[in-house]
N, C-alpha and C positions, 0 to 999 in steps of 0.2 A: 150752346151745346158743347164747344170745344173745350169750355170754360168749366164744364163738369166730366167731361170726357178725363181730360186732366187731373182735377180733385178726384176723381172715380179710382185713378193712376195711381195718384201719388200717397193718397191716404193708405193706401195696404200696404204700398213698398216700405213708406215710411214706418207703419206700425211692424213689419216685417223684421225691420233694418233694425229695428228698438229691440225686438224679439231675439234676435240673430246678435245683436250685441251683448243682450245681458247675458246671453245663452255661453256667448264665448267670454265674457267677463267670469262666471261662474266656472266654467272649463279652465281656465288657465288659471284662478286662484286654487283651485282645486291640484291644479296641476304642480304648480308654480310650491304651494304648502306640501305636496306628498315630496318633490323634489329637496325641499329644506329639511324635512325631515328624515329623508333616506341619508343627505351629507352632514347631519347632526350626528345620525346615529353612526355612518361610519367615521367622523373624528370624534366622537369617543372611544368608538370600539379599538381604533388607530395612539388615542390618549392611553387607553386601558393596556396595549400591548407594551408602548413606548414604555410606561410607570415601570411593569413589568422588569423590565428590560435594566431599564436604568436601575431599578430597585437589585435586579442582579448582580448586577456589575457594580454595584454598592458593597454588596456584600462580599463580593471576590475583590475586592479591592482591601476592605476592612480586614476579609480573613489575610490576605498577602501582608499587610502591613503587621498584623496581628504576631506572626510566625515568623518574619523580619525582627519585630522588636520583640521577642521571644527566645529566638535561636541564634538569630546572623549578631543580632547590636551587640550581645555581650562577648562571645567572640571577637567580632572586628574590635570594639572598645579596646576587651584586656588587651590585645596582640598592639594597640597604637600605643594601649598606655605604655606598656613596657619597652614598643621600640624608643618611645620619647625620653623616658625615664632612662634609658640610658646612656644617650646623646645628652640629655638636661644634667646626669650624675658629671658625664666624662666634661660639658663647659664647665658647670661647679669646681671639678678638679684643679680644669687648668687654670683656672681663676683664679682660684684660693693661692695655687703651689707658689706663686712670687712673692703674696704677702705670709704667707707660712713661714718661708725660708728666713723672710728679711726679721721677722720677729723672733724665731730662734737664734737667729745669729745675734740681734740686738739684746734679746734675754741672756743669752751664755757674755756675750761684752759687757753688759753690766754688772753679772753677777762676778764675772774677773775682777770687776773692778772694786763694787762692795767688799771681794778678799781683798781685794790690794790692801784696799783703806783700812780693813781691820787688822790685815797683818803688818802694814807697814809700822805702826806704831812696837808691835813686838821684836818687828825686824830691829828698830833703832835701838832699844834697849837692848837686844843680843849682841848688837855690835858695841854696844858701851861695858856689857859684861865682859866681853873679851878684850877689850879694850882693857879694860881694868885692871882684868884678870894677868894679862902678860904683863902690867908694868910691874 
């Protein structure tokens, strides 16, 4: 009698306890998928603003660089080239101005000298004319 007392017990708790499990297996999948899908849909909605955003700030970035290399680069350019160009003209100067000098002085020395040579030969016969001439 205890022996069925018992089974009498345990067979409802147990079929209870089956009940009671898939009931809360059921419940928290339920739960557990409405939860997944509410943090789905707010990291897109969080995706969707972020794109947004950065999709902004793409473009103020592009329009900034745009009006940069539109307005400012060719100003700053010309204003560099021309400070360079004229520090780069004035070392050219002073560069050049020693081999300058030394080849004009070397052009006018030889061109002395080319006269020499051709007038010395005239020199000597002036001197022979006169030479002559007085004896």
């Amino acid at each position: 009698m205890q022996k069925q007392m018992t089974m009498m017990v345990v067979v409802p708790v147990t079929k209870e306890g089956r009940r009671l499990e898939a009931a809360l297996g059921r419940n928290m999948e339920i739960t557990v998928k409405a939860n997944n899908d509410a943090l789905w849909a707010r990291i897109q909605e969080e995706n969707t603003k972020s794109e947004k955003l950065l999709r902004d700030r793409i473009q103020q970035i592009t329009g900034l660089i745009s009006n940069f290399m539109n307005k400012d680069l060719s100003a700053i350019l010309e204003k560099t080239i021309k400070k360079e160009m004229a520090s780069i003209g004035q070392a050219v100067l002073r560069a050049m101005s020693p081999a300058v000098e030394k080849i004009i002085s070397t052009a006018i020395v030889e061109s002395f000298q080319v006269c020499k040579l051709f007038f010395y030969p005239i020199d000597i016969i002036m001197k022979l004319i006169h030479c002559l001439a007085g004896i």
